[in-house]
VEXDREN-2710 file (C-alpha; in Angstrom, 1 decimal):
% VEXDREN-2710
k/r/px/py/pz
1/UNK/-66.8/79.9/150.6
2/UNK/-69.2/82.0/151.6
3/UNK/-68.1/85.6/153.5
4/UNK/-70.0/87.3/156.4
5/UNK/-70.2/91.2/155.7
6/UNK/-68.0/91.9/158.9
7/UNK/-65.4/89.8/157.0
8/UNK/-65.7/92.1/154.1
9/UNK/-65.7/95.0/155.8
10/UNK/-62.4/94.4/157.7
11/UNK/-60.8/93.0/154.7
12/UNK/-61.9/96.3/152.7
13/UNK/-60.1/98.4/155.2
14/UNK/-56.5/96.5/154.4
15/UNK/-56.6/96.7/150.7
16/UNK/-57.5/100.4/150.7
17/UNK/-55.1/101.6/153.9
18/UNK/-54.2/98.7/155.9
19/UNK/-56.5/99.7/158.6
20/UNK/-55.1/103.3/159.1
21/UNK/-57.4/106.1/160.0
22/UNK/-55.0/108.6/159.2
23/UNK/-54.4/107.5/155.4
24/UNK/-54.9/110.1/152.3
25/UNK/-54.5/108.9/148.8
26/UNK/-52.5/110.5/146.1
27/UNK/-54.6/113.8/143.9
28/UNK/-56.1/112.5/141.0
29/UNK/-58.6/114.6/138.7
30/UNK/-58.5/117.4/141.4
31/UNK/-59.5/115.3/144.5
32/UNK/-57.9/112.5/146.9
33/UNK/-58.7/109.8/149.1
34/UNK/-59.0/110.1/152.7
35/UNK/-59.2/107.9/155.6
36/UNK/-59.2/104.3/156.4
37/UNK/-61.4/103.1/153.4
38/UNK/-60.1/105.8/151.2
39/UNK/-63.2/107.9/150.6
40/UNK/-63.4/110.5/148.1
41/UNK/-63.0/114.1/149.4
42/UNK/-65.5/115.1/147.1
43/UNK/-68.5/112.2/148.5
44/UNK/-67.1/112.9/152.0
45/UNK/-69.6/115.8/153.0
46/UNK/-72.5/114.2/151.3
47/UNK/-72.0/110.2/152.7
48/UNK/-71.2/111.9/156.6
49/UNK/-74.5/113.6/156.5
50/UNK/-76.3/110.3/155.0
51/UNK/-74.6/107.7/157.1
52/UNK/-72.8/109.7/160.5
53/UNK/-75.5/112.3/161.0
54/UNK/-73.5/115.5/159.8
55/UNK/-72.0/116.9/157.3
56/UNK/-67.8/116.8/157.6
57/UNK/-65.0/118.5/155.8
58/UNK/-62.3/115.9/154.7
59/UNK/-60.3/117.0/157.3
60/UNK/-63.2/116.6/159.7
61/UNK/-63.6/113.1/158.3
62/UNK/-60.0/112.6/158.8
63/UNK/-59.5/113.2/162.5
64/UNK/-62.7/111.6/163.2
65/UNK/-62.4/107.3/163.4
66/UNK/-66.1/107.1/164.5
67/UNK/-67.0/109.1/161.4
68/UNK/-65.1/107.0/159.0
69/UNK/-66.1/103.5/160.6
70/UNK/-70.2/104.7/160.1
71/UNK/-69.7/106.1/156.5
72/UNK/-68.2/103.1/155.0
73/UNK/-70.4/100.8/156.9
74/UNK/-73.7/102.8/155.7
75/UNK/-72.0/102.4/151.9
76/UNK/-71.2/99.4/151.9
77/UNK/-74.3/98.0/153.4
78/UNK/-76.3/99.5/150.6
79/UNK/-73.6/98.0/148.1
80/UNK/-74.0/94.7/149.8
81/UNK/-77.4/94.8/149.4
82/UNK/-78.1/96.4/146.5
83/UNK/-75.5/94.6/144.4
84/UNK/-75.4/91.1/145.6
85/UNK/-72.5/90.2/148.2
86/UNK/-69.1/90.9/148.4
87/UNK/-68.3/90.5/144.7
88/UNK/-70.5/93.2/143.5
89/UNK/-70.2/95.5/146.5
90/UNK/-66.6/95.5/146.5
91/UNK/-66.6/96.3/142.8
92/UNK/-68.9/99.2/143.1
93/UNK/-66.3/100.6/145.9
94/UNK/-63.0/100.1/143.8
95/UNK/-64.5/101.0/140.3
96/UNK/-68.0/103.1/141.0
97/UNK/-71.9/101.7/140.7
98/UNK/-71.7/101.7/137.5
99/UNK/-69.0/98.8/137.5
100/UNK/-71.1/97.0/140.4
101/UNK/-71.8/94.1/137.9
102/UNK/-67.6/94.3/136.7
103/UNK/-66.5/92.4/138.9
104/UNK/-64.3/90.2/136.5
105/UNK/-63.1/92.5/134.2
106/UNK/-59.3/92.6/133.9
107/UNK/-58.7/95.8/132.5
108/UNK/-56.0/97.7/134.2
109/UNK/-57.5/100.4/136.5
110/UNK/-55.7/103.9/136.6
111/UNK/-53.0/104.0/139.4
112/UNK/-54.1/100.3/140.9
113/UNK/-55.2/96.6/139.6
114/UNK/-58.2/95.6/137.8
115/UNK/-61.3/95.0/139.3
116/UNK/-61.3/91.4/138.9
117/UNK/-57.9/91.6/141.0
118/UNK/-59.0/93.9/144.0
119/UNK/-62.1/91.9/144.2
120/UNK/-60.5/88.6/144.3
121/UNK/-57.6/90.1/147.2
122/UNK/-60.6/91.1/149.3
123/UNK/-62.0/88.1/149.1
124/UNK/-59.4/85.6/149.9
125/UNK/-57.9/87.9/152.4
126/UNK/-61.8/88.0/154.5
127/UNK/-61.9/84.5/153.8
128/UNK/-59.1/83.8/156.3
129/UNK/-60.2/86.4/158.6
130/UNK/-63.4/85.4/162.1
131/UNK/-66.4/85.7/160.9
132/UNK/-66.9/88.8/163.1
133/UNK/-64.1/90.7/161.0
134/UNK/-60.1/91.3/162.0
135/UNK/-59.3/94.0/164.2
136/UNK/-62.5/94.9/165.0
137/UNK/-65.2/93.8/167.0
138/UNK/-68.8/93.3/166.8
139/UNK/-70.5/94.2/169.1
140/UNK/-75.2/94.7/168.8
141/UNK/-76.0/96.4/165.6
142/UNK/-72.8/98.3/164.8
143/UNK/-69.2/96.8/164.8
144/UNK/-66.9/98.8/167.4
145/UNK/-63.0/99.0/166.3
146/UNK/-60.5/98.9/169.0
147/UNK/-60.6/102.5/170.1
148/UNK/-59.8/104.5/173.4
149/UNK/-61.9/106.5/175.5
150/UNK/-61.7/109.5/173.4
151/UNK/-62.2/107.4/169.9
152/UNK/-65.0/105.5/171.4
153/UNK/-67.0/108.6/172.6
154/UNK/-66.5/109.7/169.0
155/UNK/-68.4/106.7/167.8
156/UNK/-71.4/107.1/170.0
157/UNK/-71.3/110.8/168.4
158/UNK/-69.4/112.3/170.7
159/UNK/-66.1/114.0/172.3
160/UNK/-65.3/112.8/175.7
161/UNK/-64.4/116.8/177.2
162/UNK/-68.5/116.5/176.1
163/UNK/-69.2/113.5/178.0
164/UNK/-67.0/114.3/180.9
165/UNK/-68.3/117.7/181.7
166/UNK/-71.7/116.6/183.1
167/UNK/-71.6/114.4/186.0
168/UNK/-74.3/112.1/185.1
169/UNK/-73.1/111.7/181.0
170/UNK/-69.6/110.5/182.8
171/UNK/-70.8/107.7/184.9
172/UNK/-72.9/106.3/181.8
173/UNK/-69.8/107.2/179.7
174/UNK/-67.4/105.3/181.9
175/UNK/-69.8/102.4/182.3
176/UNK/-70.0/102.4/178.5
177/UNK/-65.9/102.2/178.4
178/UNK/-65.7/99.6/180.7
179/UNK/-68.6/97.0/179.2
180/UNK/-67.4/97.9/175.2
181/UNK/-71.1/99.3/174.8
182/UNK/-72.5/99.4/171.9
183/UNK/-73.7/102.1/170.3
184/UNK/-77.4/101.0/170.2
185/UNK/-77.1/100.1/173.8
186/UNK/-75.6/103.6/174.5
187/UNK/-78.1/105.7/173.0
188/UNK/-81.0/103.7/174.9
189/UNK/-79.3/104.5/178.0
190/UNK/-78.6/108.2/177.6
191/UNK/-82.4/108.9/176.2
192/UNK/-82.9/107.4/179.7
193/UNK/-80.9/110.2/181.4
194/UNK/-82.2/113.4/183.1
195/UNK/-79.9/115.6/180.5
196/UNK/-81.4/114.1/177.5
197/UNK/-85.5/114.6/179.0
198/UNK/-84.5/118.3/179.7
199/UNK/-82.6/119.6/177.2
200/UNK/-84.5/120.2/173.4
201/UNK/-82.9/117.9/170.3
202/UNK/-81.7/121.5/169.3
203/UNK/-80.0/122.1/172.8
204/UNK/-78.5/119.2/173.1
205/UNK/-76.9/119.7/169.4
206/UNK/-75.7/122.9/170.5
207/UNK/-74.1/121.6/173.9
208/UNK/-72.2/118.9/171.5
209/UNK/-71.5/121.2/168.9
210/UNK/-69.6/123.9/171.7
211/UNK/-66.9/120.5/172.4
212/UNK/-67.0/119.0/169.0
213/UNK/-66.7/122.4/167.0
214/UNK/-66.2/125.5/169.2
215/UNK/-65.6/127.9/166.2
216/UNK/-68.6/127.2/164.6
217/UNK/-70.4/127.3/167.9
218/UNK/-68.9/130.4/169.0
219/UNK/-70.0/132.3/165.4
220/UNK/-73.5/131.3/165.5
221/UNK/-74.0/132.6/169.0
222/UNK/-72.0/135.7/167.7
223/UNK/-74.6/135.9/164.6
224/UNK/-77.3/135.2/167.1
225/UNK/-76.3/138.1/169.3
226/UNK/-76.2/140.5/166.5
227/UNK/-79.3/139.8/165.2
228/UNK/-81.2/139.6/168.5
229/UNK/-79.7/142.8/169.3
230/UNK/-80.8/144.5/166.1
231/UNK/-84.3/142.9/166.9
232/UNK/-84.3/144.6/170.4
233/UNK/-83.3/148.0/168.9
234/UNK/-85.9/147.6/166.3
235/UNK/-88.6/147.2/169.3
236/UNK/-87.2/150.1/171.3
237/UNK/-84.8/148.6/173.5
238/UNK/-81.6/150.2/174.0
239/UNK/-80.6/150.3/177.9
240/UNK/-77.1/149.0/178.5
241/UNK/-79.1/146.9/181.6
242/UNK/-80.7/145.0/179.3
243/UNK/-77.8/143.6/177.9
244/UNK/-78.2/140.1/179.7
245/UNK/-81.7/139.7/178.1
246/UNK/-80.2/140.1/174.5
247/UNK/-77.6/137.4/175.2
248/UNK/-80.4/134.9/176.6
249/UNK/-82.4/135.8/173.8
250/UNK/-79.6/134.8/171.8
251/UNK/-78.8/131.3/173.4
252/UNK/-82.1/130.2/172.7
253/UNK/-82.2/131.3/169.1
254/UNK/-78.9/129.1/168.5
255/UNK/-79.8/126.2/171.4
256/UNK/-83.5/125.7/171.0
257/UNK/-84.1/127.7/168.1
258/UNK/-86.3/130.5/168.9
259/UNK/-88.1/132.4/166.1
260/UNK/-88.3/136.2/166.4
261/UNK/-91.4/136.1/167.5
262/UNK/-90.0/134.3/170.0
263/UNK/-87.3/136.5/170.9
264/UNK/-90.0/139.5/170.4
265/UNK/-91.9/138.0/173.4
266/UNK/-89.4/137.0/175.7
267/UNK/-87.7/141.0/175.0
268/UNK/-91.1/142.6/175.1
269/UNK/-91.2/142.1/178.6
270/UNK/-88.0/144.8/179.2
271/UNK/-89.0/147.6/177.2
272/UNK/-88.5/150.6/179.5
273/UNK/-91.6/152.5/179.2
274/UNK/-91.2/154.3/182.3
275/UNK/-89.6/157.9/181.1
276/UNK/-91.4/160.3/178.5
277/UNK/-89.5/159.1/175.7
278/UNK/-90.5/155.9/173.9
279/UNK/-88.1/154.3/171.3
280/UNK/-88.3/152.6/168.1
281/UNK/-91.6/150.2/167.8
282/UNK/-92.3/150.4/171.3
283/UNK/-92.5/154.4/170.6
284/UNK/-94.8/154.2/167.5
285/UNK/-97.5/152.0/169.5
286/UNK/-97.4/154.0/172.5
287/UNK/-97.7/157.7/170.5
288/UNK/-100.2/155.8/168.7
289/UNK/-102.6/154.5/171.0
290/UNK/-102.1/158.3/173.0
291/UNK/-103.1/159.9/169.5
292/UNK/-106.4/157.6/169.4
293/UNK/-107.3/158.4/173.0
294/UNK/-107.3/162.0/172.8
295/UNK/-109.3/162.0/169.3
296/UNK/-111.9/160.0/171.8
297/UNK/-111.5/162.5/174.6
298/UNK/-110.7/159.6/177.5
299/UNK/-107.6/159.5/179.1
300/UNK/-106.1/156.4/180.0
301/UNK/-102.8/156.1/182.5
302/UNK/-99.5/155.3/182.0
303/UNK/-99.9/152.4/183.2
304/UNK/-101.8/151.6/181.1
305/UNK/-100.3/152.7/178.2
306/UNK/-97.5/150.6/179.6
307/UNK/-98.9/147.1/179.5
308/UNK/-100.9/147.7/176.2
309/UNK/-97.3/148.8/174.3
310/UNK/-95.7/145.7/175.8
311/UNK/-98.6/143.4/174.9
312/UNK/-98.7/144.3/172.0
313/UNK/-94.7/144.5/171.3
314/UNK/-94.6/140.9/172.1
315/UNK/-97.6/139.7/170.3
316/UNK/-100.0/139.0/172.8
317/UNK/-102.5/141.3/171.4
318/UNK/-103.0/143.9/168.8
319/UNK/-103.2/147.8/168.8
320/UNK/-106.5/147.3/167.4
321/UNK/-107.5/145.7/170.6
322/UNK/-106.4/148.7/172.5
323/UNK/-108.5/150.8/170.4
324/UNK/-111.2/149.1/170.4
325/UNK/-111.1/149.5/174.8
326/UNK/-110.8/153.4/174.2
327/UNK/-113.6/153.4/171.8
328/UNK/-115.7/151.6/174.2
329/UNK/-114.7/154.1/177.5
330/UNK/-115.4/156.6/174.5
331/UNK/-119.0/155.1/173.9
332/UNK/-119.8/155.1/177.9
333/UNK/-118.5/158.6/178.3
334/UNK/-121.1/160.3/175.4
335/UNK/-123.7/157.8/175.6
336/UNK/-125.8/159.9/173.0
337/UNK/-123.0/159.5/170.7
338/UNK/-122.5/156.0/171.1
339/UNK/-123.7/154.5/167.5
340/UNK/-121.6/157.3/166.0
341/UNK/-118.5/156.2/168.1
342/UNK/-118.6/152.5/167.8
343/UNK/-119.3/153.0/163.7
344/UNK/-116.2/154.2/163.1
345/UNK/-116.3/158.5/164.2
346/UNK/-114.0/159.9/166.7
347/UNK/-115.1/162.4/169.5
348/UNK/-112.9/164.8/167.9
349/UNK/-114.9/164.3/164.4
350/UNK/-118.5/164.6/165.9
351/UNK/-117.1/167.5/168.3
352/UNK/-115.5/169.3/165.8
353/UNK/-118.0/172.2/165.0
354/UNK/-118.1/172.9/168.7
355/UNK/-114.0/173.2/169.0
356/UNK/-114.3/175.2/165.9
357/UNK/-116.7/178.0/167.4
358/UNK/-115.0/178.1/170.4
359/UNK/-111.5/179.1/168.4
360/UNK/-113.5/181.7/166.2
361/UNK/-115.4/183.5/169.3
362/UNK/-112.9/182.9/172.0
363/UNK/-110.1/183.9/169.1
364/UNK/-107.7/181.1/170.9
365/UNK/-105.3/179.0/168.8
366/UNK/-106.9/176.1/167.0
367/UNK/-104.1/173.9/168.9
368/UNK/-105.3/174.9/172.5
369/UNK/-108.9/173.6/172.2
370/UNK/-109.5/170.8/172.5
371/UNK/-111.9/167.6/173.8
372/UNK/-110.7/168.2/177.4
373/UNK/-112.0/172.0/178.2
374/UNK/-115.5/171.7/179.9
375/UNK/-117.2/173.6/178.0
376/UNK/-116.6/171.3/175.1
377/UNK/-117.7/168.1/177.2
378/UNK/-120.9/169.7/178.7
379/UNK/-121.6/170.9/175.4
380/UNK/-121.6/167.2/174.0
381/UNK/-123.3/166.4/177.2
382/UNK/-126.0/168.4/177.4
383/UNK/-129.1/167.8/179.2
384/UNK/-132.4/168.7/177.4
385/UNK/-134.7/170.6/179.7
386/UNK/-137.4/169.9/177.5
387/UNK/-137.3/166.2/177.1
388/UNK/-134.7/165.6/180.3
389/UNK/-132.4/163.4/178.0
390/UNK/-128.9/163.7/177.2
391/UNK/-127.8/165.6/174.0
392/UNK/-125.8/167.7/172.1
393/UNK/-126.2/171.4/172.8
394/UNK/-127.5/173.1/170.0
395/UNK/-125.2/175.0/168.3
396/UNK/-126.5/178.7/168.6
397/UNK/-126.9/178.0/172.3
398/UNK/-123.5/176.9/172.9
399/UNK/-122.5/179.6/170.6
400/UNK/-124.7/182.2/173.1
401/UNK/-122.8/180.5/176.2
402/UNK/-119.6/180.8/174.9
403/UNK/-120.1/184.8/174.8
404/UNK/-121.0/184.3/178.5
405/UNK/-117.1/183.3/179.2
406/UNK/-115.7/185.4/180.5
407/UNK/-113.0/185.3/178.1
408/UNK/-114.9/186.3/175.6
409/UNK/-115.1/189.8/177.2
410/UNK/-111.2/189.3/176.3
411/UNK/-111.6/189.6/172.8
412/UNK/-111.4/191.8/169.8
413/UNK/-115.1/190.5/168.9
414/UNK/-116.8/191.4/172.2
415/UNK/-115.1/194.9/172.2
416/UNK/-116.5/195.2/168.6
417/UNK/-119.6/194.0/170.0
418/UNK/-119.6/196.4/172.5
419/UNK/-119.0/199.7/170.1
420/UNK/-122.1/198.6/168.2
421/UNK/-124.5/198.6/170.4
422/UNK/-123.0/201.4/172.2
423/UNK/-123.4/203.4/168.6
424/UNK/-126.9/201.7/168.2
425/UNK/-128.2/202.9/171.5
426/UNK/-126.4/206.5/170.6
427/UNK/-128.2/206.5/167.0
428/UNK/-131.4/205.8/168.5
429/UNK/-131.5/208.7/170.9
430/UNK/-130.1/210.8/167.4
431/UNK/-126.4/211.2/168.3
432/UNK/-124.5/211.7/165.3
433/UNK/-120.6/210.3/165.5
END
C-alpha cells in the first residue's frame, strides 16, 4: 500500500523518539542524537543552515521545535526524492546514503535493529496512520505540529517576545494563532506589513536576532562600537559629545551593515574643526591643505578649510580637489605666472630668489619672509613701464628697492655701505685714514 510522505514523516518521528522534541540519544563515536528525529550533533549546524535558515548549536536545535520540524522535513524530502519513496529514504536516515539502496539487509545495526527492520516498522506503522500524518497537521506547503503560541512563532522563524513587541507584528501574529496559518501564508502577509517595507533584510535580522539570541546580539553591537570608535579616533574625533554618533554609527554597522566608508561619512560630518588644534586624519588634511596654500601665497578661511577637511574625511571629494581650487586662486592672483602655476610650480618655488635677497639684504630670518610681505607680491606683480604689462621685477631692481626700505638702513650691510663711500669720498679729496 502505497504511503503519502506526511505518513512517513510522522511515522519517522515515533521510531526515532516517539514524537519528543526534547529527546537526546545515547554518545556513540564522540557524538549523540538530538531532538525529535534524532539528528546527529555533528550534521546539526550544517542541515539548520541548509533547511531552517541558520546555523544552530545542538542545544539551539534542541530547545527549538520549529527548527527540528524544518530540518528533518528538508532531509527527508531530498531522501524521498532522491532515493525512491519511503523504503529508500527511511534507509538513508537509519543507516546513511550510502545504505539508501539497503533497505533489506538484515544485518544487525550497532545499538538498534537492521535496516530491513526499522524500514519495515516505519512503514506498517504510517500505513495505519491519515494520510496527512499523526499528530501533526498539514496545513499549505509545510506541515504545522500541534504547537502553542510561543512554538508556533518559532516555526514561522520567530520568538513571540519578537512578535509581540511591535503592535502591528501582534495583530498579524494573533490572527496567525487563531486561523493555524501556515507558514507560506504568514510570510506573504508580513512582506505585506509596514515593518517588513522599512526595515533592511539585515535590520530586520538584527531586530530578530536581539529576542532570539540576545548574547550574540549584544556582542556584535559591542564589537561594532569598538571598532566604530577606533574608526572615529582614527579620523580625529575624540569629543565625549560625540559619543551618541559613534553608537548610531555602530547600530548600522550590525543592523544594516554599513561599510567604513559608510560609517566615515555619516562621522565626517562631527569632526570638530572649530579650535586650533586638529586631530588625527582630520589634522593631517587640514595642515595639509594650509601647507599648500601658503606655498601658493592665497589665503583661504577657516571656513573653508572647514568644509574641505570634512569633505574630504568622509569621501566626498579628494585633497587633490582642494588643491587644485588653491592653485587656480593661485593662477588668478599672478596672472604672468599662470602656466608656471598650473604646470606643476608653487608661488613659493618661482618666488624664491626674491625671498632669498630679501633675507640676505634685509639680514632677517629665512623663516620670517615669506609670500605674504608686499614687497614680495608687488615684486611678482610688477608692472612694466616700458610695455605696461604685468611682470616680474627684475631682480637688480627689486634688489635696488629693497635698499630703499627702510630697514635696510637697519642693517650691518648699509652701515658697511655707508663707511665706504664715506672713505671713498674721503680718499678722493686725499684723506689718509
Amino acid at each position: 500500500m502505497a504511503i503519502t510522505f506526511d505518513q512517513f514523516f510522522w511515522s519517522l518521528s515515533q521510531q526515532e523518539s516517539g514524537g519528543n522534541y526534547g529527546a537526546v540519544g545515547i554518545w556513540t563515536g564522540g557524538d549523540r542524537a538530538y531532538g525529535k528525529f534524532q539528528i546527529m550533533g555533528n550534521s546539526i549546524p550544517g542541515w539548520t543552515k541548509a533547511y531552517y535558515g541558520k546555523a544552530l548549536t545542538p542545544q539551539q536545535f534542541l530547545n527549538n521545535p520549529a527548527a527540528q520540524e524544518a530540518t528533518a522535513r528538508g532531509r527527508l524530502q531530498s531522501y524521498w526524492n532522491r532515493y525512491g519513496g519511503a523504503r529508500g529514504a527511511a534507509a538513508a536516515w537509519y543507516g546513511g546514503e550510502g545504505n539508501a539502496h539497503n533497505d533489506m539487509s538484515t544485518k544487525s545495526q550497532y545499538g538498534g535493529p537492521s535496516i530491513k527492520d526499522y524500514v519495515d516498522q516505519i512503514i506498517s506503522r504510517a500505513g495505519g496512520a491519515p494520510s496527512g500524518g499523526g499528530e501533526v497537521t498539514k496545513v499549505g506547503s509545510l506541515t504545522v505540529p500541534k504547537l502553542d503560541a510561543a512554538e508556533l512563532a518559532e516555526q514561522y522563524g520567530f520568538t513571540s517576545a519578537f512578535l509581540n513587541s511591535n503592535s502591528e507584528l501582534k495583530k498579524l501574529f494573533q490572527q496567525a494563532v487563531k486561523e493555524g496559518m501556515s507558514t507560506d501564508k504568514f510570510s506573504a502577509k508580513l512582506k505585506d506589513t509596514s515593518w517588513f517595507k522599512n526595515n533592511s533584510e539585515s535590520q530586520r535580522k538584527f531586530l530578530v536576532l536581539k529576542f532570539t539570541d540576545p548574547a550574540t546580539a549584544n556582542s556584535q553591537y559591542d564589537q561594532a562600537k569598538t571598532n566604530a570608535r577606533v574608526i572615529a579616533e582614527k579620523m580625529g574625533i575624540r569629543d565625549k559629545w560625540t559619543d551618541k554618533y559613534v553608537q548610531n554609527a555602530a547600530y548600522q554597522m550590525v543592523s544594516r551593515g554599513w561599510s567604513e566608508a559608510q560609517v566615515r561619512n555619516y562621522l565626517g560630518q562631527y569632526i570638530n574643526l572649530d579650535k586650533n588644534v586638529h586631530q588625527g586624519e582630520a589634522g593631517e588634511i587640514w595642515n595639509e591643505l594650509a601647507s599648500y596654500q601658503y606655498s601658493m601665497g592665497v589665503q583661504m578661511s577657516g571656513d573653508w578649510f572647514a568644509q574641505a577637511t570634512r569633505s574630504t574625511i568622509r569621501g566626498l571629494s579628494s585633497i587633490q580637489d582642494y588643491k587644485n581650487l588653491i592653485q587656480n586662486q593661485a593662477a588668478a592672483q599672478f596672472p604672468q605666472w599662470s602656466k608656471q602655476i598650473n604646470s606643476g610650480q608653487t608661488v613659493a618655488d618661482i618666488a624664491q630668489p626674491y625671498m632669498q635677497s630679501m633675507s640676505q639684504i634685509l639680514e632677517l630670518p629665512a623663516g620670517s619672509v615669506n609670500l605674504f610681505d608686499p614687497t614680495i607680491k608687488s615684486s611678482l606683480n610688477w608692472t612694466n613701464p616700458a610695455t605696461a604689462k604685468k611682470e616680474a621685477m627684475p631682480l637688480w631692481q627689486y634688489e635696488n628697492t629693497l635698499r630703499q626700505d627702510p630697514r635696510w638702513k637697519k642693517t650691518t650691510n648699509a652701515q658697511n655701505s655707508l663707511m665706504q663711500v664715506g672713505h671713498q669720498v674721503l680718499a678722493d679729496f686725499g684723506v689718509k685714514y
